[in-house]
Backbone as JSON, one array per atom type, in Angstrom:
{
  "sequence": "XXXXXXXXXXXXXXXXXXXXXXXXXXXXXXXXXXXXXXXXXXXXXXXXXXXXXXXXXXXXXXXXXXXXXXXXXXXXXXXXXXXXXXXXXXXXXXXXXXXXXXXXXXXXXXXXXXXXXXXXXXXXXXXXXXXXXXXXXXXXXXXXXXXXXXXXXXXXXXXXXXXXXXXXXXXXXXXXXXXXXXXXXXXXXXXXXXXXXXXXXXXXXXXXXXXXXXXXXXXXXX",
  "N": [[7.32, 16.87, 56.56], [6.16, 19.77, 55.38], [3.51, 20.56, 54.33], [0.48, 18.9, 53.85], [0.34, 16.0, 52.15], [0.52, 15.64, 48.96], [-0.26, 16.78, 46.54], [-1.18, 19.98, 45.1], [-4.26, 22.23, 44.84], [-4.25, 25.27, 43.24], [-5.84, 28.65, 42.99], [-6.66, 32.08, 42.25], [-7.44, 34.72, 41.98], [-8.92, 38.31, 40.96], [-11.69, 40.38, 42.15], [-14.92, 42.55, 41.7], [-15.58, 45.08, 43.36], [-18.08, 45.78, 44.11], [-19.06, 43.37, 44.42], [-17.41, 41.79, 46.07], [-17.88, 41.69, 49.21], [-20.27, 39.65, 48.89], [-19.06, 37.52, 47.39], [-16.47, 37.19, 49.69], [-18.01, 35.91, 51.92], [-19.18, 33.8, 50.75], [-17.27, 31.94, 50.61], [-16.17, 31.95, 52.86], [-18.17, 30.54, 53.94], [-19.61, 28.83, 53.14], [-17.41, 27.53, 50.23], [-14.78, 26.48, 50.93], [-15.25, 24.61, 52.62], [-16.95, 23.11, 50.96], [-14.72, 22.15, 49.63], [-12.71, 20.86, 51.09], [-14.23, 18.96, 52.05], [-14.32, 17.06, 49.82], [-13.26, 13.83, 48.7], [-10.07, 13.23, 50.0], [-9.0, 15.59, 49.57], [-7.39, 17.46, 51.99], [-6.47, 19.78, 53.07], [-7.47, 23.81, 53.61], [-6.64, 26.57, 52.46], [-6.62, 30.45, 52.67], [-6.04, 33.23, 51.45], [-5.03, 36.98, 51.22], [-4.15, 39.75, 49.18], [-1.33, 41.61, 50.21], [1.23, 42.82, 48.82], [0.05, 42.28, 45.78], [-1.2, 40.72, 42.92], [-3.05, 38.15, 41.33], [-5.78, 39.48, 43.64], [-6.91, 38.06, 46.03], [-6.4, 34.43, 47.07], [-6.14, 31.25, 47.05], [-5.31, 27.95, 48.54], [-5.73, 24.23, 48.11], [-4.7, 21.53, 49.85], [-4.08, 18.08, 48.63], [-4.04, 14.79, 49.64], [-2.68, 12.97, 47.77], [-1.23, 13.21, 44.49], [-3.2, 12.49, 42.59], [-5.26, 12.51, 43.43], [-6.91, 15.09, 42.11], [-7.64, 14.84, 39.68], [-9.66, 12.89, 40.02], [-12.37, 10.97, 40.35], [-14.05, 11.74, 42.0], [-13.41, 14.53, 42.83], [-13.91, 15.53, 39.96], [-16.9, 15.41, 39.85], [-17.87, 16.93, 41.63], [-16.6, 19.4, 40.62], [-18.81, 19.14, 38.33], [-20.56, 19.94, 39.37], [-21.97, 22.02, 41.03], [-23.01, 24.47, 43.49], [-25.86, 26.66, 43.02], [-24.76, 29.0, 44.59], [-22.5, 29.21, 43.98], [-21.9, 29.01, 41.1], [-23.01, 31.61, 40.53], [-20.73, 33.35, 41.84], [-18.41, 32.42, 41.24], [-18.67, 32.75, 37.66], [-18.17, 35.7, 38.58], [-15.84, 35.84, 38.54], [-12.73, 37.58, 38.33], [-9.61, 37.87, 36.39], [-8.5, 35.43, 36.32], [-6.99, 32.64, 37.58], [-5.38, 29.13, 37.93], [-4.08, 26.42, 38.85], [-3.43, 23.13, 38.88], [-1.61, 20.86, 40.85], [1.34, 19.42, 41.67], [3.04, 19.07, 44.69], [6.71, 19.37, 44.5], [8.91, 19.79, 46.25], [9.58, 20.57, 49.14], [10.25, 21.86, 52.07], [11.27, 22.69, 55.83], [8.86, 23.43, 58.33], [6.11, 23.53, 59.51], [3.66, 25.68, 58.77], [3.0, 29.54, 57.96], [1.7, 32.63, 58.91], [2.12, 34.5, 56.74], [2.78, 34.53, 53.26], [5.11, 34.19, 50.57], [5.15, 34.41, 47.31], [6.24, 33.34, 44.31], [5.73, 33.26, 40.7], [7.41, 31.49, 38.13], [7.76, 30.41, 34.32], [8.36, 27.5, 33.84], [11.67, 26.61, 30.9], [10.79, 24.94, 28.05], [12.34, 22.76, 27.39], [14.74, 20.98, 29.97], [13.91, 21.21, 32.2], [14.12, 19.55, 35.05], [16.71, 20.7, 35.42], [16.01, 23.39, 36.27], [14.28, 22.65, 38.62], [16.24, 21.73, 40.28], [17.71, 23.4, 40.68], [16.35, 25.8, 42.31], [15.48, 23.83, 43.82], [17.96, 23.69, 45.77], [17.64, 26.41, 46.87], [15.7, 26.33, 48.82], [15.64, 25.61, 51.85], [14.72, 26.68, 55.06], [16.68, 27.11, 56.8], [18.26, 28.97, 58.62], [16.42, 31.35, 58.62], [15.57, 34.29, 59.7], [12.1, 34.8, 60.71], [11.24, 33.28, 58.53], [9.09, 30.02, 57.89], [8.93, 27.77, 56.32], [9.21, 26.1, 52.65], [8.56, 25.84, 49.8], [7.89, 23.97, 46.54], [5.87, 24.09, 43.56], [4.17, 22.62, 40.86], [2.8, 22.83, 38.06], [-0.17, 21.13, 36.51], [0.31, 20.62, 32.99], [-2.04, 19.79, 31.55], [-4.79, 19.91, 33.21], [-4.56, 22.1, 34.81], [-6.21, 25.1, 33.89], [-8.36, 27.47, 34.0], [-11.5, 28.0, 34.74], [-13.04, 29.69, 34.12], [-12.84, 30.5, 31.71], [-12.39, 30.17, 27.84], [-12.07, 27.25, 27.79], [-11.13, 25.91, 25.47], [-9.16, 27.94, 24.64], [-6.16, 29.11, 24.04], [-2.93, 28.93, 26.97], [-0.98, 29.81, 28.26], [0.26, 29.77, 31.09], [-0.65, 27.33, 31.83], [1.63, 25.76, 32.16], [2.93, 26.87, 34.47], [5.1, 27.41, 36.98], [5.37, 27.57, 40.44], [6.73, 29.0, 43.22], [6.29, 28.62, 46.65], [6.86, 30.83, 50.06], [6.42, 29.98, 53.48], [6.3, 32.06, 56.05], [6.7, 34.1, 59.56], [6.23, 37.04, 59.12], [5.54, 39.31, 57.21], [7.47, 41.74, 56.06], [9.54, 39.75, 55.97], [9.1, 38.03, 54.39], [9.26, 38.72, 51.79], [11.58, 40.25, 51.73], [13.44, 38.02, 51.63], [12.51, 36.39, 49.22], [12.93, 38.74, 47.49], [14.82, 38.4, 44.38], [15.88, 36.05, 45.2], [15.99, 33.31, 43.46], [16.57, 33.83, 40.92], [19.37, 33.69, 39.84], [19.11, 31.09, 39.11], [16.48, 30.87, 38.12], [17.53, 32.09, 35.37], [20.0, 30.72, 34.72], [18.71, 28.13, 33.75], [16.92, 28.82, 31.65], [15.03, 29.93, 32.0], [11.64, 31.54, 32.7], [11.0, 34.76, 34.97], [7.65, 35.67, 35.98], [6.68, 36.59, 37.92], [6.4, 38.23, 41.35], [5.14, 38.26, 44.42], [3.27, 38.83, 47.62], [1.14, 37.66, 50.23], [-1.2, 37.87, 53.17], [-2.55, 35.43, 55.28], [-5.69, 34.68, 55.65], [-7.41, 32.89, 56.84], [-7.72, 29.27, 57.42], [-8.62, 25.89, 56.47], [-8.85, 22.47, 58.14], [-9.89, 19.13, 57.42], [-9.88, 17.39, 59.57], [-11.44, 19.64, 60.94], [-13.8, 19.62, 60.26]],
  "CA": [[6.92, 17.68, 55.41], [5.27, 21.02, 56.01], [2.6, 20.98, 53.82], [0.23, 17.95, 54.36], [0.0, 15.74, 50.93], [1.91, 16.3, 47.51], [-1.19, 17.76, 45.62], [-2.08, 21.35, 45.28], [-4.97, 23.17, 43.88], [-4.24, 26.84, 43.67], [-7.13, 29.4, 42.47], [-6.32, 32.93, 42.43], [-8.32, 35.79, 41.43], [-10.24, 39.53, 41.64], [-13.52, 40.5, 42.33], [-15.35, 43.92, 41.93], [-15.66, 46.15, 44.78], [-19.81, 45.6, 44.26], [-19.67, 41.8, 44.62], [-16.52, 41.86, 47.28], [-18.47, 41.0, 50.44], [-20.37, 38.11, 48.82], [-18.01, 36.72, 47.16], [-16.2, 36.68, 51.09], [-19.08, 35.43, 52.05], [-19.65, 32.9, 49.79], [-15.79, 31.9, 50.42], [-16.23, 31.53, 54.5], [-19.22, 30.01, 54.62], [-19.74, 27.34, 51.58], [-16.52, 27.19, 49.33], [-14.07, 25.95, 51.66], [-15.95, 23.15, 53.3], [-17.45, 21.92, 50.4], [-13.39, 21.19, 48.88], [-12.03, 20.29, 51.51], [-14.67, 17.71, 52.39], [-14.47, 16.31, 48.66], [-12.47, 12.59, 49.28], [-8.72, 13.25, 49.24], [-8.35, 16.93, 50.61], [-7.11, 17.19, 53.37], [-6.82, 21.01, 53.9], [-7.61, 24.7, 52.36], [-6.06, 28.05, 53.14], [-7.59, 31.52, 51.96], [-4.99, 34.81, 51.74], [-5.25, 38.45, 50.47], [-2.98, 40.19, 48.53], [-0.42, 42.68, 50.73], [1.6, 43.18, 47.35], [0.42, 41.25, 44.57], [-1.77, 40.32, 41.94], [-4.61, 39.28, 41.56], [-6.07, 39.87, 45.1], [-7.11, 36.9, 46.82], [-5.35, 33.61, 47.04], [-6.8, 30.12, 48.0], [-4.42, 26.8, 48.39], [-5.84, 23.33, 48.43], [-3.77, 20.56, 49.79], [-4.63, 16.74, 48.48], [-3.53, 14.1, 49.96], [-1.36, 12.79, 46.3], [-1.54, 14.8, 42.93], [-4.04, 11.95, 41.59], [-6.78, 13.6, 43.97], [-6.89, 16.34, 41.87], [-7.83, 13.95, 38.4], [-10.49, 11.67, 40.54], [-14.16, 11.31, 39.96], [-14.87, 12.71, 43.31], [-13.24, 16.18, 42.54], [-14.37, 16.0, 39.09], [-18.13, 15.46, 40.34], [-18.1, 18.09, 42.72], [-17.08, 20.56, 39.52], [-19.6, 19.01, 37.82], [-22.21, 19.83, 40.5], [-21.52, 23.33, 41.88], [-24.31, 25.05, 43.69], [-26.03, 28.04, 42.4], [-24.46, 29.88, 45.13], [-20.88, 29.05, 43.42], [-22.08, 29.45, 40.09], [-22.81, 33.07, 40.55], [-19.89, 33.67, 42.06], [-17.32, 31.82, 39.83], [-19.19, 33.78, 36.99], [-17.6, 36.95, 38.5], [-14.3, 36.32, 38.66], [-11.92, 38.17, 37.16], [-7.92, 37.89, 36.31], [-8.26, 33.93, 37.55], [-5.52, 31.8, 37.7], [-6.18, 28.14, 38.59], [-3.14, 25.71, 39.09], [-3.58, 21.6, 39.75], [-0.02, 21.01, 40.84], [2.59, 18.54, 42.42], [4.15, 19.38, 45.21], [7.61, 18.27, 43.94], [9.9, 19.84, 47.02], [9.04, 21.05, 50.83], [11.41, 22.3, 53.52], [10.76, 23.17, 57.14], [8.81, 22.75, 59.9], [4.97, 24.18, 59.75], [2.88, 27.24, 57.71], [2.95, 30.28, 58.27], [0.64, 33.65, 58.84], [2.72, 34.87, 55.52], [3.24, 33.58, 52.3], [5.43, 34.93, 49.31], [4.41, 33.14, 46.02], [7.23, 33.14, 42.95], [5.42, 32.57, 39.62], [7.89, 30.91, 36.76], [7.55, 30.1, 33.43], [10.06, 26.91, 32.92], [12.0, 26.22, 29.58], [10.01, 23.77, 27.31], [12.98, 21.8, 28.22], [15.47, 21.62, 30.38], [12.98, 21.09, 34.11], [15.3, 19.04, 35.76], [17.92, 21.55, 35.86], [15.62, 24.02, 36.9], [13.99, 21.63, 39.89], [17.48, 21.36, 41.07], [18.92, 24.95, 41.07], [15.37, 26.04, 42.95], [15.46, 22.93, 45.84], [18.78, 24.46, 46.51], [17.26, 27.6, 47.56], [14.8, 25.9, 49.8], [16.05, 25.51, 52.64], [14.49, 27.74, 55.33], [17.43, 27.05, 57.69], [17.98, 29.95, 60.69], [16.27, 32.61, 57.94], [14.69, 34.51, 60.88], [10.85, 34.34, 59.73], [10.9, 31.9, 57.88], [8.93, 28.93, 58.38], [9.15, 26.75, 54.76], [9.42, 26.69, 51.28], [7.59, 24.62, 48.62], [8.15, 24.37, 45.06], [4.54, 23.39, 43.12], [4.95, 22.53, 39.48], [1.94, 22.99, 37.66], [0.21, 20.11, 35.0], [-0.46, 21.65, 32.1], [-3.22, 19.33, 31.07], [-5.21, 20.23, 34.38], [-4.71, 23.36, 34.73], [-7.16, 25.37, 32.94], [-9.35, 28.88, 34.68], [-13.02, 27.92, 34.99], [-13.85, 30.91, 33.66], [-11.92, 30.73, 30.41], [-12.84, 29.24, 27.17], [-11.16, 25.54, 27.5], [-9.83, 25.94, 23.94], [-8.16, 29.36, 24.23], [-4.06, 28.92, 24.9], [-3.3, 28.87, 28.13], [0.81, 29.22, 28.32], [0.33, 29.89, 32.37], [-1.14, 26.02, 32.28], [2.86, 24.85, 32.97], [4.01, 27.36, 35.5], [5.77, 26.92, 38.7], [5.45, 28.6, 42.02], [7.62, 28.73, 44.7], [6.13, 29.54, 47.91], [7.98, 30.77, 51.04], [5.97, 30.43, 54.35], [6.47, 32.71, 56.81], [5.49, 34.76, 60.03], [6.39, 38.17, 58.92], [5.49, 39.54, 55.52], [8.49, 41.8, 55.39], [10.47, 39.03, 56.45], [9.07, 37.06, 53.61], [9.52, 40.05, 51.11], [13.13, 40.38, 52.14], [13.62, 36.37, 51.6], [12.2, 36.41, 48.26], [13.68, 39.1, 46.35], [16.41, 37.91, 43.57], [17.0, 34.56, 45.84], [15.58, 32.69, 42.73], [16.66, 34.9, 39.95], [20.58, 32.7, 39.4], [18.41, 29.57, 38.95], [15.76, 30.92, 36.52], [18.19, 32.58, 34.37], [20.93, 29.56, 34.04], [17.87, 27.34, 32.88], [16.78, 29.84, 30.69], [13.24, 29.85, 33.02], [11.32, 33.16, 32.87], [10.5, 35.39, 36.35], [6.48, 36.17, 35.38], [5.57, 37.44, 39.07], [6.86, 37.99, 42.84], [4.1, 38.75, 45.59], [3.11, 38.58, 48.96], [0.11, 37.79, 50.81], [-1.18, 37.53, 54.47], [-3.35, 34.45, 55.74], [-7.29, 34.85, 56.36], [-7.79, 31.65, 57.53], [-7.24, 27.73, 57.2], [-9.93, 24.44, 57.37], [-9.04, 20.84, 57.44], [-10.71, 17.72, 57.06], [-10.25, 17.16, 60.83], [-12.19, 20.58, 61.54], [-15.47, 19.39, 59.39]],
  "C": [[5.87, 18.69, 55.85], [3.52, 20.81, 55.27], [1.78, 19.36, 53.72], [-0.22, 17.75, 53.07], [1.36, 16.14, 50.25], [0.74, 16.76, 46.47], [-1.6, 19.25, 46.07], [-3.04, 21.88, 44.15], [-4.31, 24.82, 44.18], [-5.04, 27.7, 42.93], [-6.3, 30.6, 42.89], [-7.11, 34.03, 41.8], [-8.73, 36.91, 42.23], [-11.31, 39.48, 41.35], [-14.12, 42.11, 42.43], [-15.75, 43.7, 43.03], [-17.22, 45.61, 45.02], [-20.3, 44.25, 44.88], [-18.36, 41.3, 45.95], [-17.28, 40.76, 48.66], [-19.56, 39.48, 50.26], [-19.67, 37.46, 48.76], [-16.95, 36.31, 48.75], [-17.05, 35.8, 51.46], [-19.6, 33.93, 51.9], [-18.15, 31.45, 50.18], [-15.88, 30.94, 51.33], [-17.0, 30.76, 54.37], [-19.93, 28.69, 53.73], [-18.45, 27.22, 51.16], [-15.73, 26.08, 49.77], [-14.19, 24.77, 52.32], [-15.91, 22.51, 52.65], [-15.77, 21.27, 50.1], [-13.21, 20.6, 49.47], [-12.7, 18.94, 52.08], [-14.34, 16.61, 51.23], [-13.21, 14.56, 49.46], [-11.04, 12.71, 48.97], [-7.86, 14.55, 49.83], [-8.62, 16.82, 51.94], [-6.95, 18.71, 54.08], [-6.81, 22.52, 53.18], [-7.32, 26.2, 53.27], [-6.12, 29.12, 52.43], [-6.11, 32.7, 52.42], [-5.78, 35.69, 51.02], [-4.16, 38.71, 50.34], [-2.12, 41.79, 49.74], [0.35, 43.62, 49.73], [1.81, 42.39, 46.25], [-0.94, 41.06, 44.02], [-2.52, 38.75, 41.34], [-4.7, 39.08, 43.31], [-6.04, 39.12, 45.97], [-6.59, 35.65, 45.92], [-6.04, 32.16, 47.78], [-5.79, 28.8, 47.49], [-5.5, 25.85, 49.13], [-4.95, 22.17, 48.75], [-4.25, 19.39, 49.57], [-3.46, 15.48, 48.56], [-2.57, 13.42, 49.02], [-2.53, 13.76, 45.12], [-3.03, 14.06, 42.29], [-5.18, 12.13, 41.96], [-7.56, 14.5, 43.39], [-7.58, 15.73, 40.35], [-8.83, 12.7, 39.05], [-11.54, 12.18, 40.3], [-14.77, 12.28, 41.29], [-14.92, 14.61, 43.2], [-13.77, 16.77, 41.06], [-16.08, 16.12, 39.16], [-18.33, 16.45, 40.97], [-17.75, 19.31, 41.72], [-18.07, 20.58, 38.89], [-21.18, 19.62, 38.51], [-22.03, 21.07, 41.3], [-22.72, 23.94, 42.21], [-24.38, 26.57, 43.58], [-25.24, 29.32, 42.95], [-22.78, 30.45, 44.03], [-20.73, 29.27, 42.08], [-22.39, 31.17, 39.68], [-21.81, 33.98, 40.6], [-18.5, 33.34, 41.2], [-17.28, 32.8, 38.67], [-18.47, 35.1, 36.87], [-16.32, 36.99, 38.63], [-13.72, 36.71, 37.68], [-10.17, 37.87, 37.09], [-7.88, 35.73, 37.07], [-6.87, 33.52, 37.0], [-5.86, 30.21, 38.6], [-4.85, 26.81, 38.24], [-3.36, 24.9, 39.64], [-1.87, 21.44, 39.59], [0.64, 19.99, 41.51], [3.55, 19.38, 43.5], [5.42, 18.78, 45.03], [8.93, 18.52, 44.84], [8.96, 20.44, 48.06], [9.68, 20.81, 51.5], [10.67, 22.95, 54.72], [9.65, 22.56, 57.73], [7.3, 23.55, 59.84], [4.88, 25.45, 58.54], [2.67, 28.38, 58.74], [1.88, 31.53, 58.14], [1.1, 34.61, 56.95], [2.84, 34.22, 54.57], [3.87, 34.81, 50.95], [5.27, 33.73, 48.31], [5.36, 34.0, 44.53], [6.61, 32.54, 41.95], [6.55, 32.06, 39.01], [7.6, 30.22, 36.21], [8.8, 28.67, 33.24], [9.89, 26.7, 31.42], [11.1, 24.75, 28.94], [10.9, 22.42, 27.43], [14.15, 22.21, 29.33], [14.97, 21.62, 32.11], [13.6, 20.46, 35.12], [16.36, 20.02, 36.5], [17.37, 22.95, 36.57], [15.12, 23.52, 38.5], [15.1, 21.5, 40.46], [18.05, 22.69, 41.74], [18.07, 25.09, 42.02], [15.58, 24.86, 44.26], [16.94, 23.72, 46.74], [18.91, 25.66, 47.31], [16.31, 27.45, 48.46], [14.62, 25.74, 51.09], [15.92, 26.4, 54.01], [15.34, 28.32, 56.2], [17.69, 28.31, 59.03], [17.8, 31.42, 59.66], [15.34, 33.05, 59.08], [13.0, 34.87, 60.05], [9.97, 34.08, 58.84], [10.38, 30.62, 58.33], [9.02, 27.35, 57.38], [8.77, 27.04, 53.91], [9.06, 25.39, 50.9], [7.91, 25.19, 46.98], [6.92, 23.31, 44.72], [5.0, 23.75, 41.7], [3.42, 22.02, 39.22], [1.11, 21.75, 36.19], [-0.89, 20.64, 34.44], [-1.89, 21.36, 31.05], [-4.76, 19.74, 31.77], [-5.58, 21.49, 34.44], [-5.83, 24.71, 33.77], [-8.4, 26.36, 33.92], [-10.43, 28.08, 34.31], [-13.94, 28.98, 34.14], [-13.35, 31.2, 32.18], [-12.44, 29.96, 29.29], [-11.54, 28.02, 26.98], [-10.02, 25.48, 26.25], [-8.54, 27.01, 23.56], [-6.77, 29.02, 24.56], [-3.87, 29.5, 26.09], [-1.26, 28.73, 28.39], [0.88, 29.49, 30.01], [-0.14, 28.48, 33.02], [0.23, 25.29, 32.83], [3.74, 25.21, 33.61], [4.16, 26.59, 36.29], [5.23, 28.05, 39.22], [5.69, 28.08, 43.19], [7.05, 29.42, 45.94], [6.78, 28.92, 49.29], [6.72, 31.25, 52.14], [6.81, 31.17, 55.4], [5.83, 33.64, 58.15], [5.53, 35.92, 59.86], [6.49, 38.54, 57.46], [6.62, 40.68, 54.61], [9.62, 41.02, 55.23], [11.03, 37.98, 55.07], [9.75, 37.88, 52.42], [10.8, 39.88, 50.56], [13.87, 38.81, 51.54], [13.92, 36.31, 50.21], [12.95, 36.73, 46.86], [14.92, 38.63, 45.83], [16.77, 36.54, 44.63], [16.95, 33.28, 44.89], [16.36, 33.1, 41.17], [17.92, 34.09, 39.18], [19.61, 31.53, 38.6], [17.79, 29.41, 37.63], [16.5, 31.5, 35.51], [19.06, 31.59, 33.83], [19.99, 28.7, 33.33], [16.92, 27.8, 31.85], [14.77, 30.02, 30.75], [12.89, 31.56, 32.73], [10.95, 33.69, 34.1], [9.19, 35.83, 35.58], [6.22, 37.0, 36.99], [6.22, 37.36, 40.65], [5.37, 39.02, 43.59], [4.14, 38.33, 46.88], [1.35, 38.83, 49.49], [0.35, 37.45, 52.61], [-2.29, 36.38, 54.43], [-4.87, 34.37, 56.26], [-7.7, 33.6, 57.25], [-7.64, 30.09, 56.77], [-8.27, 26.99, 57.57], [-9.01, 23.7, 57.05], [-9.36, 20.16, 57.91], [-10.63, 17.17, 59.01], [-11.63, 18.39, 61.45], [-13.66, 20.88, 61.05], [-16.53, 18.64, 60.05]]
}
């Protein structure tokens, strides 16, 4: 299995131009450590946007989904240092996905990643989870390195920066991401290879992007 675990966090967000280089900053040199030390993660990978929305891109992997619902990770929200509180503060457009990895094909991660939002049908997930693994498969797609389907829980889920109570219909997306080492490669992969799937299950397409890879920690490299 490519991706180490079956839990993902995924965070996503922009940042003004003014606060940019902290916020990096802040990213490299605190953020990343502290998660991935928390008890359970096992590893955390930072992108930028090539073509896509919002800008930057951070994946946590946890060792199972129930990592993600433990006192350890909920303590460590509870306890954020001022540095992170400033910064949190400024984000803008977030997006914040506790998720299940619920499929994973291939053989390693890649310097690329394309990332497939959908909306699934209120029912009906099954039949979507099925059409989608069928497209998974990274088999001799020249660079391609694997494909993941993360399925979002919509209790969990919930921006930081948002008021808790407001509706939140992005709390029970999906996203399909396709590693790769070439970002037109991934691009190319991407477009419409999903599109049959979400339409027979009457799923919505909300977003196709692409990012490149800034860098990776894990729990061995702490």
């Amino acid at each position: 299995m490519p991706i180490k675990g079956t839990g993902m966090l995924m965070t996503s967000m922009d940042i003004d131009a003014s606060h940019e280089q902290e916020f990096n900053a802040w990213y490299d040199r605190e953020h990343l450590a502290e998660r991935v030390a928390i008890e359970g993660f096992v590893e955390a990978r930072r992108y930028v946007a090539v073509n896509a929305r919002p800008k930057y891109l951070g994946l946590y992997s946890t060792r199972t989904f129930d990592v993600l619902d433990s006192d350890a990770y909920r303590t460590a929200l509870a306890n954020q240092t001022k540095w992170s509180l400033t910064n949190i503060g400024r984000f803008q457009n977030m997006l914040r996905s506790v998720a299940r990895i619920t499929v994973s094909r291939g053989q390693g991660r890649g310097a690329a990643l394309g990332l497939v939002r959908i909306r699934p049908p209120a029912e009906g997930a099954d039949k979507l989870r099925s059409a989608i693994e069928a497209q998974l498969d990274p088999g001799d797609i020249n660079g391609i390195i694997s494909m993941h389907l993360m399925e979002s829980d919509p209790r969990l889920s919930k921006p930081l920066t948002d008021d808790p109570a407001a509706p939140n219909p992005a709390a029970r997306d999906w996203y399909v991401m396709i590693d790769g080492t070439d970002v037109e490669a991934v691009a190319s992969t991407m477009k419409g290879r999903f599109d049959a799937a979400i339409t027979a299950a009457k799923a919505e397409l909300i977003s196709e992007g692409t990012y490149r890879l800034m860098w990776d920690l894990a729990k061995s490299d702490l």
